[in-house]
C-alpha distance (Angstrom), angle and dihedral (degrees) to the residues before:
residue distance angle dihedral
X1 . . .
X2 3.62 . .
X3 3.95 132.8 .
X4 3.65 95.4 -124.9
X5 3.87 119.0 147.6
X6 3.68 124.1 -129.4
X7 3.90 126.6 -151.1
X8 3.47 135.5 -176.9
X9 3.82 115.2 -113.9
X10 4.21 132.9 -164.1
X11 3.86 106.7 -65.7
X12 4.02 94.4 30.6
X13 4.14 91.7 -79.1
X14 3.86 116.9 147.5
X15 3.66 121.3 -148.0
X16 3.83 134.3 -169.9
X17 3.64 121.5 -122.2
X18 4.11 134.4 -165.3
X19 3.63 128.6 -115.3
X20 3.65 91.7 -93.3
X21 4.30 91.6 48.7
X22 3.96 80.7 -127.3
X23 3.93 96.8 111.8
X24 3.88 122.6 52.4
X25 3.94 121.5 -166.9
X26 3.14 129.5 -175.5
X27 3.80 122.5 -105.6
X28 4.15 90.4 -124.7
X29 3.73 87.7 41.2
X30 3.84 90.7 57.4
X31 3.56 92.4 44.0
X32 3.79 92.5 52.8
X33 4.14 90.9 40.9
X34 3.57 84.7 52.6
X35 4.02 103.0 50.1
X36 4.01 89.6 43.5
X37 3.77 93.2 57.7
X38 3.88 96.2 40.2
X39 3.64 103.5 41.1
X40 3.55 93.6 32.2
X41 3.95 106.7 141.9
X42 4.12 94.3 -135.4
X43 3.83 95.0 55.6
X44 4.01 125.4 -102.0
X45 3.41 102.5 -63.0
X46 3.95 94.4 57.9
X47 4.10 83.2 35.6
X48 3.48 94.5 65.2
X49 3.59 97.2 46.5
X50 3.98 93.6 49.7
X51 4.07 86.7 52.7
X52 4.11 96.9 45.1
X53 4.00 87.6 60.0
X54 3.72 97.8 42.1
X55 3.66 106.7 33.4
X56 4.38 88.6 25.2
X57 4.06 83.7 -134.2
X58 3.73 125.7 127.5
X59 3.39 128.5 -154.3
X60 3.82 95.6 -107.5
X61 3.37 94.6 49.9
X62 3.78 89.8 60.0
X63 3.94 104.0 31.2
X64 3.79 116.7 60.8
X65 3.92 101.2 -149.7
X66 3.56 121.6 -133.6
X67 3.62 128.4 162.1
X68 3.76 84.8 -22.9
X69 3.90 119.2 45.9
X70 4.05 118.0 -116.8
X71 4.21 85.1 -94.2
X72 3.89 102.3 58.4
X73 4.18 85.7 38.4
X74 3.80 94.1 59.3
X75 3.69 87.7 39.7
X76 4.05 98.6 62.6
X77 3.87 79.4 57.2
X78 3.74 99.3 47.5
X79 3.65 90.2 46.0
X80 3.46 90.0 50.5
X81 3.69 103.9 51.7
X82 4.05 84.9 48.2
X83 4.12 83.9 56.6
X84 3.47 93.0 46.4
X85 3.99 92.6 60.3
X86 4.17 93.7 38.4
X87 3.61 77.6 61.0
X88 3.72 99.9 56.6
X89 3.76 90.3 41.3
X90 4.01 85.8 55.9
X91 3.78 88.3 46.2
X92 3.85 95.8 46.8
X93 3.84 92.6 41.0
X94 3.91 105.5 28.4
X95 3.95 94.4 141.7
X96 3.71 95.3 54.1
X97 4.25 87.4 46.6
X98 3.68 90.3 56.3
X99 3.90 87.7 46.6
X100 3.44 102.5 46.1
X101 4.44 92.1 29.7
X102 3.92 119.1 -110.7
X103 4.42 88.4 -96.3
X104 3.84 87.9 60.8
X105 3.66 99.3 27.5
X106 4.14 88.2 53.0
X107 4.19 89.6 43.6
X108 3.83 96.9 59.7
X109 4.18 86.7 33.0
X110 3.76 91.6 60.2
X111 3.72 87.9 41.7
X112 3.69 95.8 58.1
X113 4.16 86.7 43.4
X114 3.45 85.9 54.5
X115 3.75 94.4 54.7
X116 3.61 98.2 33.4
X117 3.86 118.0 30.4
X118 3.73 124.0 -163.9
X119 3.86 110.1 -89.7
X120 3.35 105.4 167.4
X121 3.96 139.6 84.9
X122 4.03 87.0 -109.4
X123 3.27 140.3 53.6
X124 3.90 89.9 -144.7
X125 3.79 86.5 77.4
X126 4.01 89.8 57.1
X127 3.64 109.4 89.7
X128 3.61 97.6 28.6
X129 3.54 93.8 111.6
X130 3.76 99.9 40.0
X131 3.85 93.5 92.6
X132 3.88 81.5 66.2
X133 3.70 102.2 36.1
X134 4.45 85.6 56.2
X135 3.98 79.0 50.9
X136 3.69 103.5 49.2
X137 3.69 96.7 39.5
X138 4.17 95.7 43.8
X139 4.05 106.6 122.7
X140 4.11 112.3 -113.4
X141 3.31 143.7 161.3
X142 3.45 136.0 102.9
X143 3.90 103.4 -55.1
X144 4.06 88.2 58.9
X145 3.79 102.5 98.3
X146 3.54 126.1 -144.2
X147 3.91 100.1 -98.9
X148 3.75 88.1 42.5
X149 4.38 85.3 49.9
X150 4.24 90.5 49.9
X151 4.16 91.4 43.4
X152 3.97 82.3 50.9
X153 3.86 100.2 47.4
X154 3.54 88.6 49.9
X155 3.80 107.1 75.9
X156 3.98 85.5 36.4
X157 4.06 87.7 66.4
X158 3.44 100.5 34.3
X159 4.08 88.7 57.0
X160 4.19 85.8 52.8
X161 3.26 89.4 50.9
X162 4.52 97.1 47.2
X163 3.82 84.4 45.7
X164 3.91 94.5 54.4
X165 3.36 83.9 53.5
X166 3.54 101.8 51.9
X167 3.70 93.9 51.2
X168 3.53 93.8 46.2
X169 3.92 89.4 56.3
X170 3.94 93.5 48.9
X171 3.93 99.3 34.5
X172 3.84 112.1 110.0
X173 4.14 99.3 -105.3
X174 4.14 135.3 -162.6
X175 3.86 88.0 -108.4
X176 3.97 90.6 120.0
X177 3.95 95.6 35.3
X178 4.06 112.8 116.6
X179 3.68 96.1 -151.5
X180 3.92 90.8 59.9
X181 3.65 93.0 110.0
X182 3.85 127.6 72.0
X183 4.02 138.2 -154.1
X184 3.78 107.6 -107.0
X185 3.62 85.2 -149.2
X186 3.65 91.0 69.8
X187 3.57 93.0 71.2
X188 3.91 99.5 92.3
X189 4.36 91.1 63.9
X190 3.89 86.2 36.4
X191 3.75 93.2 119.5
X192 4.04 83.7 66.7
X193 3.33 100.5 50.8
X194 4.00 121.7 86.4
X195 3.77 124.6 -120.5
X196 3.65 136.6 -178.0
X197 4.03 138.6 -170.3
X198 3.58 111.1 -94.3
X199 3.63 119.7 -114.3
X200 3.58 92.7 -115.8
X201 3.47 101.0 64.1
X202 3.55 141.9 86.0
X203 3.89 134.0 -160.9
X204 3.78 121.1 -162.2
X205 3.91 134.9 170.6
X206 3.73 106.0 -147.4
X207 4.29 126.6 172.5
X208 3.57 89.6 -129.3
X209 3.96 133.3 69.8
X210 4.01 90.3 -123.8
X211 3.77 104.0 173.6
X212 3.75 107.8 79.0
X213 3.59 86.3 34.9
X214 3.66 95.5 50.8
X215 4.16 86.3 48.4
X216 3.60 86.0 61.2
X217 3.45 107.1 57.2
X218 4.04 88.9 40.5
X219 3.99 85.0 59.5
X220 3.67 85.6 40.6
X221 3.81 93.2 -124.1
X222 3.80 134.4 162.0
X223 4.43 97.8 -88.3
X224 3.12 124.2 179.3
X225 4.03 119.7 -143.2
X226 3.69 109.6 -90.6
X227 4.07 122.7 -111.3
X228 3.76 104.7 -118.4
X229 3.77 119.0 -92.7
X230 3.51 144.9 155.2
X231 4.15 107.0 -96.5
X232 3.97 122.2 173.2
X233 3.76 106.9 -167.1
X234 3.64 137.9 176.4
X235 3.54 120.3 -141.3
X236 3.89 109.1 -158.2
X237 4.01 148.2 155.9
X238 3.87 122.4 -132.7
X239 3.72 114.4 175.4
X240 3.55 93.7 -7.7
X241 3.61 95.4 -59.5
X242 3.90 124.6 114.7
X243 3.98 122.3 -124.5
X244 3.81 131.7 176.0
X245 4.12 116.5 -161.2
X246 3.54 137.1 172.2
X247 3.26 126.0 -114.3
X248 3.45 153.2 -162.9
X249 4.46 127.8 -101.0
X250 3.89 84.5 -121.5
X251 3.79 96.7 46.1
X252 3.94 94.6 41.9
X253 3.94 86.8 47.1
X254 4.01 89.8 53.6
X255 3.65 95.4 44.1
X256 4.03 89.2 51.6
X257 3.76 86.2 55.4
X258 3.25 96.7 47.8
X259 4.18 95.5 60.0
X260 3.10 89.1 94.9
X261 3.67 125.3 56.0
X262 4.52 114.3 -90.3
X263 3.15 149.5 115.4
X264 3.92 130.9 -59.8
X265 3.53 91.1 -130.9
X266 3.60 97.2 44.3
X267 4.10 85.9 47.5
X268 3.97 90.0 47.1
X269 4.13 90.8 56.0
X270 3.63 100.0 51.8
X271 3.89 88.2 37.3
X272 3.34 87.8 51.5
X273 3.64 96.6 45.2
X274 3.83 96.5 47.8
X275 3.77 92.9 51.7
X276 3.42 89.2 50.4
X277 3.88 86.3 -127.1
X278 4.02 117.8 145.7
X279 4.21 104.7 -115.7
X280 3.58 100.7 -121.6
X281 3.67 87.9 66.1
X282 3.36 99.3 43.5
X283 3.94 100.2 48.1
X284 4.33 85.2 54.4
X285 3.72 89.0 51.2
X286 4.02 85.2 47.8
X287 3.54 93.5 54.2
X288 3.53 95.8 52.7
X289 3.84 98.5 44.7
X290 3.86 101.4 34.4
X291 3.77 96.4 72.9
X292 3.70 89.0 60.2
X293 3.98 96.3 54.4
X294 3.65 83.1 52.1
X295 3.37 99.0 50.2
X296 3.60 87.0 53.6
X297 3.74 106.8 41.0
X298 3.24 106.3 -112.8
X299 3.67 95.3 115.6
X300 3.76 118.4 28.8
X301 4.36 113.2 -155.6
X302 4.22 117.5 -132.0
């Protein structure tokens, strides 16, 4: 990038010095000049003036020009690091970019960089607020009709959905665990036993049916917006591969109860309760649907 020269100083230290040998910085202060003007969350031009007053540097005291002055050089890396997270927002949410098209998809992605740039270690952590930044920044109001509300709402839960996904494919899972298989013959004291969601699942509650839809766009087929609906689905991994399912209001309501560590029985009462579904009934459609989610991992037995 730039022609600066580096010499070693007392104490093995390097430090950076101008064309003219009359400035030294600091190799760490250079660094840190460096990342404030690139990654700055403004752009350059507001970059550079937030890293003159607190590292006192300008950009032509750091950046020997050559064919390109000390601006446009710094810019091919700014512009760069920018492209670097579009493309792990396209990654992370590829279905809703080949819903919405890459043009739009990019415009609200550098938007949501814009507001909220990358602070940690990993790029995983990136979009996992841009569910809620599509949310909080949809237009409303009373001039937005109803067809314009639904085509709205739809790239909103679609983007819930992708980023379930994506933390259900990097989350650390029970895939290794030796006590990951259970006695059917347990199943008649079930309702004593205690159970608990599975850290590699996901529940969501979404106004669309998503799955089929979802499918599609991973296949990159021809889909066709979905009619609005109400859709539980659980978002899970069993043996390392990803599935999403429908599900029923009683299921979904058991599985939320169970994110936290209880009993079945206690789970089957206030399931039971909240469906408005007599307990008898529900513990004989328990029995005959639990052993699956176990068998799957998306509940784990204690």
């Amino acid at each position: 990038m730039s022609q600066l020269k580096l010499t070693s100083e007392p104490g093995n230290q390097q430090a950076l010095w101008d064309k003219d040998n009359s400035l030294k910085i600091s190799l760490d202060k250079h660094q840190q000049w460096f990342q404030a003007v690139t990654t700055y969350n403004r752009g350059l031009y507001y970059g550079l003036q937030a890293a003159e007053q607190q590292y006192d540097l300008t950009a032509e005291q750091v950046v020997v020009a050559g064919h390109l002055d000390s601006k446009h050089r710094l810019a091919i890396y700014a512009n760069g690091y920018v492209a670097r997270l579009l493309e792990c927002l396209r990654a992370d949410y590829s279905a809703l970019c080949r819903m919405l098209g890459q043009s739009l998809f990019d415009t609200f992605a550098c938007a949501y960089i814009t507001e909220t740039p990358s602070k940690s270690f990993t790029l995983f952590e990136l979009g996992k607020g841009f569910p809620d930044f599509l949310a909080r920044t949809r237009p409303c109001g009373d001039n937005i009709s109803p067809e314009l509300e639904k085509q709205l709402l739809l790239p909103i839960e679609l983007a819930k959905l992708e980023r379930q996904r994506v933390e259900v494919i990097r989350c650390v899972g029970h895939e290794n665990d030796t006590n990951t298989y259970f006695d059917l013959e347990i199943l008649p004291v079930i309702d004593n036993s205690s159970v608990a969601l599975s850290k590699t699942a996901r529940l969501g509650c979404y106004s669309f049916p998503l799955v089929e839809y979802l499918q599609k766009l991973d296949s990159q087929q021809a889909a066709n917006p979905p009619e609005p609906k109400l859709d539980y689905l659980i978002v899970y991994r069993s043996n390392y591969r990803v599935k999403i399912e429908s599900i029923t209001n009683w299921q979904y309501e058991f599985l939320l109860a169970c994110k936290n560590k209880t009993s079945i029985n206690q789970v089957v009462k206030a399931t039971a309760s909240r469906c408005g579904i007599t307990y008898q009934s529900l513990l004989t459609d328990i029995y005959l649907w639990l052993p699956q989610t176990l068998l799957r991992g998306i509940l784990h037995l204690s």
